[in-house]
C-alpha positions in Angstrom: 0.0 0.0 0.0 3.0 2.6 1.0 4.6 1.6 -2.6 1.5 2.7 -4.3 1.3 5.8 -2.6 5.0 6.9 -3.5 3.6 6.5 -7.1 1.3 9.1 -6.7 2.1 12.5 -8.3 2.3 15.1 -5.7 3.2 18.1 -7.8 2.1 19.5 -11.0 5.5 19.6 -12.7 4.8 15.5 -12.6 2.2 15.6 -14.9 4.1 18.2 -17.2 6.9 15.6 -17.2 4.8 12.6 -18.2 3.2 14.5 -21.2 7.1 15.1 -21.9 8.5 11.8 -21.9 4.8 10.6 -24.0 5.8 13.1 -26.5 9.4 12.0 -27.0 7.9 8.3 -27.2 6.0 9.1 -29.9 9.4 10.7 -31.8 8.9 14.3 -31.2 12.0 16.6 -30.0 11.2 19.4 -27.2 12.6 22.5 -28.8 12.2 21.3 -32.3 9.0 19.6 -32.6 6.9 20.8 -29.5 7.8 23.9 -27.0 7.1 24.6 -23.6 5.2 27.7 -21.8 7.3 31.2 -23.0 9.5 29.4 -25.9 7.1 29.9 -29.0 7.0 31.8 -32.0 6.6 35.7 -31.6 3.6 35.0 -33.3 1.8 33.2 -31.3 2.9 35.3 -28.6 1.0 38.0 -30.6 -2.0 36.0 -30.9 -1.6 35.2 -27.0 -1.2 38.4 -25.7 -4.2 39.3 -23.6 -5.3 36.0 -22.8 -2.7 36.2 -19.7 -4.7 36.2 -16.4 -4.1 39.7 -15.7 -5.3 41.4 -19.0 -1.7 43.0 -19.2 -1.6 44.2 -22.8 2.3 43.0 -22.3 1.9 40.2 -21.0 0.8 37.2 -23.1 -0.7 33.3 -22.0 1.6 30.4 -21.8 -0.2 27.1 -22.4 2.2 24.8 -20.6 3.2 22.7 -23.8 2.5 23.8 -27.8 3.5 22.7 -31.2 3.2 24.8 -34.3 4.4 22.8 -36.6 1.3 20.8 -37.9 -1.3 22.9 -40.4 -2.6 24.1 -37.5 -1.3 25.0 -33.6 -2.0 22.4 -30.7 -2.0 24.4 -27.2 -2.0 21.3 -24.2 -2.7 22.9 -20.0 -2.0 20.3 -17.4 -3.2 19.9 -14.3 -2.8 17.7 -11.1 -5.1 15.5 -10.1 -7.8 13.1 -12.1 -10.8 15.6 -11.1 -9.2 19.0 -12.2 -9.8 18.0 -15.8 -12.7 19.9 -17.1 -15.4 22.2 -15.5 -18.6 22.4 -17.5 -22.3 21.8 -17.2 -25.3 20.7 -19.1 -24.8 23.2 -21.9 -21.3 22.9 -22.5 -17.9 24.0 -21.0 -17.8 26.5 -18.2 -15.6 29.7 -19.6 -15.5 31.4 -15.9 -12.1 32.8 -14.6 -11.9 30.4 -11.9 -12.8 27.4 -14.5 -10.2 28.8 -16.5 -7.7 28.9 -14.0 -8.2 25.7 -12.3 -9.2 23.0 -14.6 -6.9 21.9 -17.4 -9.4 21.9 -21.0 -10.7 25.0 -19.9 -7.5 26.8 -19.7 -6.7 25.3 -22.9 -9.8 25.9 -24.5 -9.2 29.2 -23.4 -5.8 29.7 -25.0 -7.2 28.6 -27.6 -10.1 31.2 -28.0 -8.1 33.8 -27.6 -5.4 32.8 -30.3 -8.7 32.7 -32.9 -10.0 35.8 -31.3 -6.3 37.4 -32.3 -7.4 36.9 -35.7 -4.1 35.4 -36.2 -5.8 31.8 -36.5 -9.0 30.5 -37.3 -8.4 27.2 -35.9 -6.6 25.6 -32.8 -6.5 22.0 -31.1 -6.8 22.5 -27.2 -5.7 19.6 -25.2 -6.5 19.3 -21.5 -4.5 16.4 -19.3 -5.1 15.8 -15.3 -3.7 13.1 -13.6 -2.8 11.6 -10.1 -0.1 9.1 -11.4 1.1 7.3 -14.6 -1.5 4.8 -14.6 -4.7 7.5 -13.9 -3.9 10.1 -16.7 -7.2 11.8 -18.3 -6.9 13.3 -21.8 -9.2 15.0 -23.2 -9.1 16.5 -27.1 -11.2 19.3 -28.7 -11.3 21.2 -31.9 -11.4 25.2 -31.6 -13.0 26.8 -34.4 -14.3 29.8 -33.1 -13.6 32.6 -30.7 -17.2 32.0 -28.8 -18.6 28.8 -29.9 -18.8 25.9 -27.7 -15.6 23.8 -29.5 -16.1 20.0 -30.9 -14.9 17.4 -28.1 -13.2 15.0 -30.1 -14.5 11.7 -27.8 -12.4 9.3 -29.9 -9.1 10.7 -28.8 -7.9 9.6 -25.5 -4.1 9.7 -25.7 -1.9 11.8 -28.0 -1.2 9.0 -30.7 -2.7 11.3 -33.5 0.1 14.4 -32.5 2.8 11.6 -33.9 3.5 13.1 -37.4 1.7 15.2 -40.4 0.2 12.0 -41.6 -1.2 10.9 -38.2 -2.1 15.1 -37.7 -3.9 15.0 -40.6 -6.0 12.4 -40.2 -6.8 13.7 -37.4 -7.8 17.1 -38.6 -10.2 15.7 -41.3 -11.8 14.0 -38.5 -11.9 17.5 -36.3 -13.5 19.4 -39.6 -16.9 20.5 -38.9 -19.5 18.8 -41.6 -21.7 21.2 -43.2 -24.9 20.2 -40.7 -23.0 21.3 -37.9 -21.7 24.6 -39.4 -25.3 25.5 -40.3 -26.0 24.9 -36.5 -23.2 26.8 -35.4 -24.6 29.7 -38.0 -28.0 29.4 -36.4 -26.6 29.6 -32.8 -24.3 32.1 -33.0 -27.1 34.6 -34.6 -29.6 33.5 -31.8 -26.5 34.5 -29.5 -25.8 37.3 -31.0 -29.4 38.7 -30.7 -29.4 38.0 -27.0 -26.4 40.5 -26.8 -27.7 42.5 -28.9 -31.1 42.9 -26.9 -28.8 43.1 -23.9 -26.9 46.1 -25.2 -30.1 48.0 -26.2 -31.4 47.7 -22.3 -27.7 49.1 -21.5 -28.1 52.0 -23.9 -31.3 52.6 -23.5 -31.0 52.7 -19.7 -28.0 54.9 -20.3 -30.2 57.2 -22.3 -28.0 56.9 -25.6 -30.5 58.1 -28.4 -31.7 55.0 -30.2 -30.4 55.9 -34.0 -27.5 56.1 -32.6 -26.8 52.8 -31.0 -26.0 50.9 -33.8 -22.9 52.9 -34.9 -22.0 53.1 -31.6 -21.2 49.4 -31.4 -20.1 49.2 -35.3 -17.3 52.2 -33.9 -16.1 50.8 -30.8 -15.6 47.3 -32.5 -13.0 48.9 -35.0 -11.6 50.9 -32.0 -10.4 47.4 -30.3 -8.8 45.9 -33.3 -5.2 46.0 -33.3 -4.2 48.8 -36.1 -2.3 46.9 -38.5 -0.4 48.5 -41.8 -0.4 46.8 -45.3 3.1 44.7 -44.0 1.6 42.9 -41.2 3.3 45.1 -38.9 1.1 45.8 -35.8 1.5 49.6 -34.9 -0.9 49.9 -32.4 -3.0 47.6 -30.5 -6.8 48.0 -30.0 -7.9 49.3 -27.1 -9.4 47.1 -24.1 -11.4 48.3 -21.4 -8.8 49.3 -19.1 -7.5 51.9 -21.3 -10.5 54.1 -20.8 -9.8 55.4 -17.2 -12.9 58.0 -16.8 -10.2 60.7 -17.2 -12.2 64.0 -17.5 -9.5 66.4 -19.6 -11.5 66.6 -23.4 -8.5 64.9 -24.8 -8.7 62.3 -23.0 -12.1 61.4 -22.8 -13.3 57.5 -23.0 -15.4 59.1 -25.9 -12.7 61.1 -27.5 -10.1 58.0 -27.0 -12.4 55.4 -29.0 -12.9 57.7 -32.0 -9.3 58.6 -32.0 -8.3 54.5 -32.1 -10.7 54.6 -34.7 -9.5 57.1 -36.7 -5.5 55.6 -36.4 -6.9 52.2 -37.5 -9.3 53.6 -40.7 -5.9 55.7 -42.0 -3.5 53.0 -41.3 -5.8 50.9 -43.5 -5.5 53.1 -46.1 -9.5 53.8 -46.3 -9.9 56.1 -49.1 -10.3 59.7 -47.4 -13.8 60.8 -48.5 -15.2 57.4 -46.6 -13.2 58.0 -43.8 -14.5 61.2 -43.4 -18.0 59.7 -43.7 -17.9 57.4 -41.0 -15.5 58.8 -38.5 -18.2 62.0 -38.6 -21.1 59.4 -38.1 -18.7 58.2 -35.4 -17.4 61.2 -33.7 -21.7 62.1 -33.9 -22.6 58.9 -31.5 -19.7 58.3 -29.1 -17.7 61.4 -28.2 -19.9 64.3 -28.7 -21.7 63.9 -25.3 -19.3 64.7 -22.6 -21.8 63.6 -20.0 -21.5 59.7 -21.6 -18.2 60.0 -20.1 -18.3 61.1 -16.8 -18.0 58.4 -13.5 -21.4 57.0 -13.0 -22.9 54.0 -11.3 -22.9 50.6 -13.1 -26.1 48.9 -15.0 -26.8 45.6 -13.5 -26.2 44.0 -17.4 -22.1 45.2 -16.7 -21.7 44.9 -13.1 -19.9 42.0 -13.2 -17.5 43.2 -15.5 -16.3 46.1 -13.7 -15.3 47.1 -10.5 -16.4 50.7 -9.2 -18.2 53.7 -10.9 -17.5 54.5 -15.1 -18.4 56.3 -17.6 -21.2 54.9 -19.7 -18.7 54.7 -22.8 -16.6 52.2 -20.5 -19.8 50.2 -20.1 -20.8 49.6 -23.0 -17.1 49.2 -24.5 -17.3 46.6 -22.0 -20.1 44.6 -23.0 -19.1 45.0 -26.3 -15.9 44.0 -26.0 -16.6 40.3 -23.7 -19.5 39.1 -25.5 -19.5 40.6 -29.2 -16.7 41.4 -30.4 -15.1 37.6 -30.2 -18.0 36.8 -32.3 -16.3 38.4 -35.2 -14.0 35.3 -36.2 -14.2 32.2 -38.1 -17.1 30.5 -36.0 -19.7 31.8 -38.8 -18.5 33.6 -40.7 -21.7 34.2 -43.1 -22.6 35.8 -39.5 -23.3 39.3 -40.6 -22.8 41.0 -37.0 -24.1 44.5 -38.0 -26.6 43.7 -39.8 -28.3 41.4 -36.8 -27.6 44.4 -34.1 -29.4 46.9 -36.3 -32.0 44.6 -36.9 -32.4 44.4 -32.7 -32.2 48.1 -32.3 -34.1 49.0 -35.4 -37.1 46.9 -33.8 -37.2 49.5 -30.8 -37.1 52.7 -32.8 -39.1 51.6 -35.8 -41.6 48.7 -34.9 -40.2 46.2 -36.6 -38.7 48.5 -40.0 -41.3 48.2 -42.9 -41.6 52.1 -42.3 -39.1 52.3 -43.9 -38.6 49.2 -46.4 -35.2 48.3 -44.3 -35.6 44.1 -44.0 -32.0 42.5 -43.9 -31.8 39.2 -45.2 -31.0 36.4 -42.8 -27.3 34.6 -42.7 -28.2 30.7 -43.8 -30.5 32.4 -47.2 -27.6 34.8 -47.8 -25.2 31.6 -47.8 -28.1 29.8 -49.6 -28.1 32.4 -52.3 -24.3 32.2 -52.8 -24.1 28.7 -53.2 -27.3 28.2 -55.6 -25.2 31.0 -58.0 -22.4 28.7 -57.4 -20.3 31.6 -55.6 -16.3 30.3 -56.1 -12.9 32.2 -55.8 -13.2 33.4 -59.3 -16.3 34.8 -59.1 -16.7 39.0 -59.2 -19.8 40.0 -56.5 -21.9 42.8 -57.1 -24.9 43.9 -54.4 -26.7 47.4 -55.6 -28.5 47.9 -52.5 -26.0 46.1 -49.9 -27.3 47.5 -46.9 -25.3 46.0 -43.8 -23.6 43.6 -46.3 -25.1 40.6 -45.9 -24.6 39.1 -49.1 -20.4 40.0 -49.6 -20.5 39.0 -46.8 -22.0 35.7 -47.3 -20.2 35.4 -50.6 -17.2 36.5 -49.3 -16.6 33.5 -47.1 -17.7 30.9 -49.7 -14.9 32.8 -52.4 -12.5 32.0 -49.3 -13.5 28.3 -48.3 -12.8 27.4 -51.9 -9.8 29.3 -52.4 -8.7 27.5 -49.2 -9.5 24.5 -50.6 -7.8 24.5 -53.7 -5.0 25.8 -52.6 -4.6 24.6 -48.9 -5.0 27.0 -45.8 -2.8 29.3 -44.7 -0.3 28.8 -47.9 1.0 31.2 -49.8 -0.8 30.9 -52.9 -4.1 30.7 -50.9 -3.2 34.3 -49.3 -2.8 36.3 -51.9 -5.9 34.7 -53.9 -7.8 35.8 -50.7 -6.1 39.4 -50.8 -7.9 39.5 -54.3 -11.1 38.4 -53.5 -11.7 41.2 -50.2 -9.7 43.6 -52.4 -11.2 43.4 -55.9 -13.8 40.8 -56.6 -16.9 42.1 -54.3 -18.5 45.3 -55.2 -21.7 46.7 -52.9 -23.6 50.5 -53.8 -25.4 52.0 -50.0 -27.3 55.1 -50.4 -28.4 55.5 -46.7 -25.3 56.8 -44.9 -25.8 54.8 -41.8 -26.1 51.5 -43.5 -23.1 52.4 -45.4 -21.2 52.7 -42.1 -22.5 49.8 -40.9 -21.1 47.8 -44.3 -17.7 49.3 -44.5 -17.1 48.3 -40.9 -19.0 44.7 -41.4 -16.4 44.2 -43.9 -13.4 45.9 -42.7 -13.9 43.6 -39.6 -13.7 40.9 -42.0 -10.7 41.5 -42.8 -11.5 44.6 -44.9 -13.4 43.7 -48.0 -14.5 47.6 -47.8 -12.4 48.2 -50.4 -15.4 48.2 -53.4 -18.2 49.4 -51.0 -19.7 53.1 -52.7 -21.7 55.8 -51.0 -24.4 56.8 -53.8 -27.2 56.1 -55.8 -26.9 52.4 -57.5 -29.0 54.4 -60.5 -26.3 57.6 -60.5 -23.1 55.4 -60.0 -21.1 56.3 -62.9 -21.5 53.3 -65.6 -17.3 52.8 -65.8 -17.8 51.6 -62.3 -19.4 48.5 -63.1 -18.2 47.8 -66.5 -14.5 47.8 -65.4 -15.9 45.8 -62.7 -17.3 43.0 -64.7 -19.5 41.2 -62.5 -20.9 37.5 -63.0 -23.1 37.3 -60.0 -25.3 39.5 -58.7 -27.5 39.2 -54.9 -30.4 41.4 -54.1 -32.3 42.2 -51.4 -33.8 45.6 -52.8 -36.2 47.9 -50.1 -39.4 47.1 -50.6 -40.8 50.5 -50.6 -38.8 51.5 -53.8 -41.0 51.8 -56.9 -42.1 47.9 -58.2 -41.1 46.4 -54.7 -37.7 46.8 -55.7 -37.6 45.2 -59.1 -35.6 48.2 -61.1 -32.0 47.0 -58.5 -32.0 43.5 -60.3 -32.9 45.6 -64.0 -29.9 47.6 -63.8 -27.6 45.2 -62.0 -28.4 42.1 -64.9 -27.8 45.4 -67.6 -23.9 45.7 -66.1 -22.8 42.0 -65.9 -21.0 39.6 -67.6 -23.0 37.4 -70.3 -24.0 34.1 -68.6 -23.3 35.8 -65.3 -26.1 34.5 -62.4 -28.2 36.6 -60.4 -30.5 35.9 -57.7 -33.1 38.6 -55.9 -35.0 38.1 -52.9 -38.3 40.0 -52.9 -42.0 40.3 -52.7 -44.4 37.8 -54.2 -46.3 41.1 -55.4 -43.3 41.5 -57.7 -43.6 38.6 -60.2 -47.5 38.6 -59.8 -48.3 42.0 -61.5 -47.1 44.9 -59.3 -43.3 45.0 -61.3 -45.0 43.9 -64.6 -43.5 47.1 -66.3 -39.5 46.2 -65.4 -40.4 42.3 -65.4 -41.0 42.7 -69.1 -37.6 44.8 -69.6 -35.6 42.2 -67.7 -36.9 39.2 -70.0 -36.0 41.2 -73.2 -32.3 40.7 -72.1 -32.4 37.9 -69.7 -33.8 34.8 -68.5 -35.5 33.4 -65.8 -34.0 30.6 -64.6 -35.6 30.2 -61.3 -38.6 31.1 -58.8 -38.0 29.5 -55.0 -41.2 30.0 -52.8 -40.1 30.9 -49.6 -41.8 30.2 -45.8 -44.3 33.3 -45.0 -42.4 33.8 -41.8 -38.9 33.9 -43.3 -38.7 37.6 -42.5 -40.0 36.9 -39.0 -40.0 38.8 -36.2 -38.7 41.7 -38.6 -41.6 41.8 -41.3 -44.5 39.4 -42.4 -44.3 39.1 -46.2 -44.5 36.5 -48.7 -41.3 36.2 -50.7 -40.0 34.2 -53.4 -36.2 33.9 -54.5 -35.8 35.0 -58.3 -32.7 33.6 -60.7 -31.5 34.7 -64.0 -28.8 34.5 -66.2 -27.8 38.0 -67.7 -27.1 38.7 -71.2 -29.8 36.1 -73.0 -33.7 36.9 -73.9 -35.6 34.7 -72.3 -37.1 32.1 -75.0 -40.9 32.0 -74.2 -41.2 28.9 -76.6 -38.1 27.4 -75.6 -37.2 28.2 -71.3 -39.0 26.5 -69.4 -38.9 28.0 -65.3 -37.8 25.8 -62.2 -40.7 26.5 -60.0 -39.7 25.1 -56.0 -41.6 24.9 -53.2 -39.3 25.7 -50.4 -42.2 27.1 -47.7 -41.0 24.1 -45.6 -37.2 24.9 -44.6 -37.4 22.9 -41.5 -37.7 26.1 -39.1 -40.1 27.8 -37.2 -39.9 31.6 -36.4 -40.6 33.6 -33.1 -39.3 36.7 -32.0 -37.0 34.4 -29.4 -35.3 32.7 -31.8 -35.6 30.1 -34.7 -36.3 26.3 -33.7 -35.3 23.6 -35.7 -38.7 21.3 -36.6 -38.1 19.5 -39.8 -34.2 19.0 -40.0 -33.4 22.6 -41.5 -29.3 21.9 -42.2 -30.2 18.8 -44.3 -33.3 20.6 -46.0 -30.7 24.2 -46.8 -28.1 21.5 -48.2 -30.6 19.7 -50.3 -32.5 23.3 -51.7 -28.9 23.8 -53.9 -29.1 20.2 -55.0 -32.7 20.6 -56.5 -31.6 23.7 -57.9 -29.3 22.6 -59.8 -30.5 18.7 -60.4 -34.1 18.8 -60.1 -35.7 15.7 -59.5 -32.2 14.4 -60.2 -31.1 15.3 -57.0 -32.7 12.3 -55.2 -29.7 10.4 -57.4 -27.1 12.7 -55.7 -24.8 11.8 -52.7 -25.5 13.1 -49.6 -29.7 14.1 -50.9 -32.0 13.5 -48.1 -34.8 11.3 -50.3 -36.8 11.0 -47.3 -37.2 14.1 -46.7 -38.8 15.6 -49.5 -41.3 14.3 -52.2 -39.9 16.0 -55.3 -43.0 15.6 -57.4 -44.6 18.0 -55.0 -42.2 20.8 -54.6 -40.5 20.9 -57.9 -41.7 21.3 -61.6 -40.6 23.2 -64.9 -43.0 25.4 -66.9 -43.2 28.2 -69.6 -43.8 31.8 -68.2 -45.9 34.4 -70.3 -44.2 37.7 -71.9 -46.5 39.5 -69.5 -43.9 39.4 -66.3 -46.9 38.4 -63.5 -46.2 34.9 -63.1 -43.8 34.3 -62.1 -44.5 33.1 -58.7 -45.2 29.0 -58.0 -48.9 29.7 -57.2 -49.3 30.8 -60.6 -48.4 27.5 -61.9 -49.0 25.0 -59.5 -51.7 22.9 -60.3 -54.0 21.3 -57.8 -56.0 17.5 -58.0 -59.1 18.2 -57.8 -60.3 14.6 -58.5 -62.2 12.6 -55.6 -60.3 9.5 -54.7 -62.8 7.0 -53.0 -60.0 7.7 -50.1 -61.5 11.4 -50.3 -65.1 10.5 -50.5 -64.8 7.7 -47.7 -62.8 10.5 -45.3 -65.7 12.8 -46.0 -68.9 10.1 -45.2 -66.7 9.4 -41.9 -66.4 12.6 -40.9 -70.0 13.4 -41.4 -71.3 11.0 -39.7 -68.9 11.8 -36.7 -70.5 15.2 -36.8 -74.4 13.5 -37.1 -73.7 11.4 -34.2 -72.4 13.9 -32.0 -75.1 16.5 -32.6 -78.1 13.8 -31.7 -75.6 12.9 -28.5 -76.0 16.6 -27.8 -79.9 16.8 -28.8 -80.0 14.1 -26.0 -78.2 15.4 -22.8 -80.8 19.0 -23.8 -84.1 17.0 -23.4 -82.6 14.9 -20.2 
């Protein structure tokens, strides 16, 4: 018994020395294959720094061993004893400080969410081990995608066998990589997430009395105020700022207000953002943040921060602070169709506004904007055009399917994949925003992204100068025009097919009233240059809690008449996408990842698609929700009720249902006439 308990580890430098020794079993060399704590890469110091325990903008975390060597980092925390390793609950991990600290996959998970949340990575493998002695060693594995997201345990990996080489890693890593059910998931959560913050911060503000059209480019400002100002090397030049750096300090230079619009102002000229939009959006900036001194005077904190801080500040510090611990490491690769600004204005514009029909302003949500990029078959090569881009949405949307495939062509993280990527934010999207807010609101959704701002105009889609998209060249085109402009919108898609490439795609998301008479006039323009390809029924409740309207998803191909004798229309029924809407959230009813995969597949295969790999069959009965017909020159049917026809022949199954039921009601009325008279 006294033998056994000599083997029992007694200090935690034990455990780091039997993950040693197992990582020199399996052939790695410390110093050249793996590190430990402080001796890593200055980059991955960078992406560390923060994450230390004090918030020291110096300072930076020190996982206890890491290798950087595979395609992507591994970060591995040990701690002593069997029970210290993981802390989490019902819902997933627990992401406290004292979690963090204590057990040994939530410091690493934490490592690793900070690395992504650097920017600097996408991707990390977090590997927590506890132990008592060499024979009762825990070791538990999980993939970190995402700066916020609950991260994939990885249940089949129980020792670090898989860590042995780039063939092992790799095999590995294709087993880590999320399929495309659970990225729609992740989509859907981190929107329902971001909403709860977003309904959080507009208590905050509103109980802080900050005037609601301002609150949206409040948050869009101080999220480009804590990125770290970077110039066109890669050289960092300045940090973004953190909550401790606003102080409460009352001298006008030195203002919370005043320093967030200053960061912001170094970050927008370091980019290089051409000087007439910088001069836009720092005024719409300077106009909501630092132009009320009183926002930044020592006050008492709001319940929804006062765990974040200690003592009295300045409402700029509180909301900074919310912002920064529960938004801003939304922005990363978790979902990255996730368009953040256009979901918080969304949130705020349902307080000032009602729900924003006033004034025709209904953003699209993420999975139909990703569902629109795919159906157009969105790649690296494409060229984007939106004429009425609002918060973005769609580059958005597109933008991240242009970079999945130019990441899997070329390989993540290599050189010919980064500079494809440089072109796509830099040249291939192009978006036109008239109202000046939602213009702020796009540049910073895409500069956030990594600055795709590059091709985003302040004007008049109709005024823009017709070199501008000509020299552009688009071959795909995404619409979601306001619905208050003159045929429901119709004239955006008219003009934008008039300025692309033959045989380029283009897909609009509108109104049923505008393929069923009211945009008659411009439907009959568009089909003397271009064909229908497509009309997708959408739920009624799509728009939900925003708007109720009926809307259908039109697709063309620009640059060819439409044939009335010859095109035939793919008319699909897609009112069942698996979800129902409420203003809490959406809930999943009828498997909506499978059903959003499959749309794209019937799309572009019909009734074929049921012959395709990964097609849900069961799901669906094809004969029901898809057909082909011929359209009318008349442009006002072009919607699936116009075409869809419906049995009216009596089955003796009909006739027998009815005689049953009728009876039912005869028996219960006499059974009724009979309790009256007793």
């Amino acid at each position: 018994m006294s033998e056994i308990k000599q083997l029992k580890w007694k200090l935690e430098d034990q455990v780091n020395d039997y993950v040693k020794k197992e990582l020199e079993s399996l052939g790695l060399q410390n110093q050249k294959n793996f590190n430990v704590e402080s001796n890593m890469s200055e980059y991955m110091k960078e992406a560390l720094k923060g994450s230390a325990k004090t918030k020291n903008k110096t300072n930076f975390g020190k996982p206890d061993f890491h290798i950087e060597g595979y395609a992507i980092p591994v970060v591995i925390e040990n701690k002593l004893h069997m029970n210290k390793l993981v802390s989490e609950t019902k819902n997933g991990l627990k992401m406290d400080e004292k979690s963090i600290s204590n057990y040994a996959v939530n410091g690493a998970v934490y490592y690793a969410q900070k690395m992504i949340a650097s920017a600097k990575y996408h991707e990390v493998i977090a590997i927590g081990i506890a132990g008592d002695s060499k024979e009762d060693v825990s070791i538990a594995v999980y993939y970190v995608f995402g700066a916020s997201a609950e991260p994939k345990y990885m249940s089949n990996y129980k020792n670090l066998n898989f860590l042995e080489n780039n063939k092992t890693f790799n095999n590995f890593y294709e087993d880590a990589t999320l399929s495309e059910k659970e990225k729609h998931r992740i989509l859907i959560n981190s929107q329902d997430l971001l909403k709860k913050h977003a309904n959080n911060l507009n208590v905050l503000m509103n109980n802080h009395n900050i005037p609601v059209d301002q609150r949206v480019v409040y948050v869009s400002g101080m999220l480009l105020a804590m990125q770290d100002v970077v110039n066109k090397k890669g050289e960092v030049k300045s940090v973004g700022l953190i909550p401790d750096d606003l102080t409460g300090d009352q001298y006008e230079e030195d203002r919370d207000g005043v320093q967030v619009v200053k960061q912001i102002n170094k970050y927008l000229t370091t980019k290089e953002i051409p000087v007439d939009k910088r001069t836009l959006m720092l005024g719409s900036f300077r106009e909501a943040i630092s132009l009320d001194k009183d926002r930044d005077e020592l006050t008492d904190l709001d319940k929804k921060i006062a765990k974040l801080i200690d003592g009295k500040a300045s409402v700029t510090k509180q909301v900074f602070t919310y912002i920064y611990e529960h938004v801003y490491a939304a922005i990363d690769g978790t979902a990255g169709h996730l368009d953040i600004m256009g979901e918080m204005y969304s949130v705020f514009l349902k307080y000032a506004l009602g729900d924003g029909k006033e004034i025709g302003i209904v953003l699209t949500p993420p999975y139909i904007t990703k569902m629109m990029a795919q159906i157009l078959d969105v790649n690296m090569n494409s060229r984007v055009m939106d004429l009425a881009t609002g918060s973005a949405g769609f580059l958005i949307a597109s933008m991240e399917t242009m970079i999945q495939d130019a990441e899997k062509a070329y390989g993540k993280n290599t050189t010919k994949a980064d500079e494809k990527i440089k072109e796509i934010k830099e040249k291939q999207l192009l978006g036109v925003e008239l109202n000046a807010k939602m213009f702020t609101l796009a540049s910073t959704n895409m500069i956030l992204r990594g600055d795709g701002s590059s091709n985003i105009q302040k004007g008049n889609s109709f005024d823009r100068p017709p070199k501008l998209y000509e020299s552009f060249k688009a071959d795909k085109l995404l619409l979601n025009p306001p619905f208050t402009f003159e045929e429901n919108g119709m004239p955006f898609i008219k003009h934008g097919l008039n300025f692309m490439e033959k045989g380029g795609l283009a897909a609009i998301i509108i109104q049923d009233s505008a393929g069923s008479g009211k945009a008659a006039k411009t439907n009959r323009k568009i089909l003397e240059s271009h064909t229908l390809i497509a009309s997708i029924k959408m739920p009624p409740d799509t728009f939900q809690p925003s708007a109720g309207v009926q809307t259908s998803i039109y697709v063309f191909k620009a640059g060819t008449p439409h044939n009335f004798e010859m095109d035939t229309v793919k008319f699909i029924d897609f009112r069942n996408d698996g979800y129902k809407r409420t203003s809490r959230g959406n809930y999943d009813i009828d498997h909506p990842s499978e059903r959003y995969e499959d749309i794209v597949k019937i799309f572009r295969s019909g009734k074929n698609a049921k012959k395709q790999k990964g097609f849900h069959k069961e799901l669906w009965n094809l004969d029901d929700i898809y057909f082909e017909d011929f359209i009318t020159e008349d442009g006002d049917d072009w919607n699936l009720e116009n075409h869809q026809i419906i049995d009216t022949k009596l089955t003796e199954e009909d006739f027998m249902k009815t005689v049953g039921d009728y009876l039912i009601f005869e028996i219960s009325e006499l059974l009724k006439g009979r309790e009256t008279n007793d």
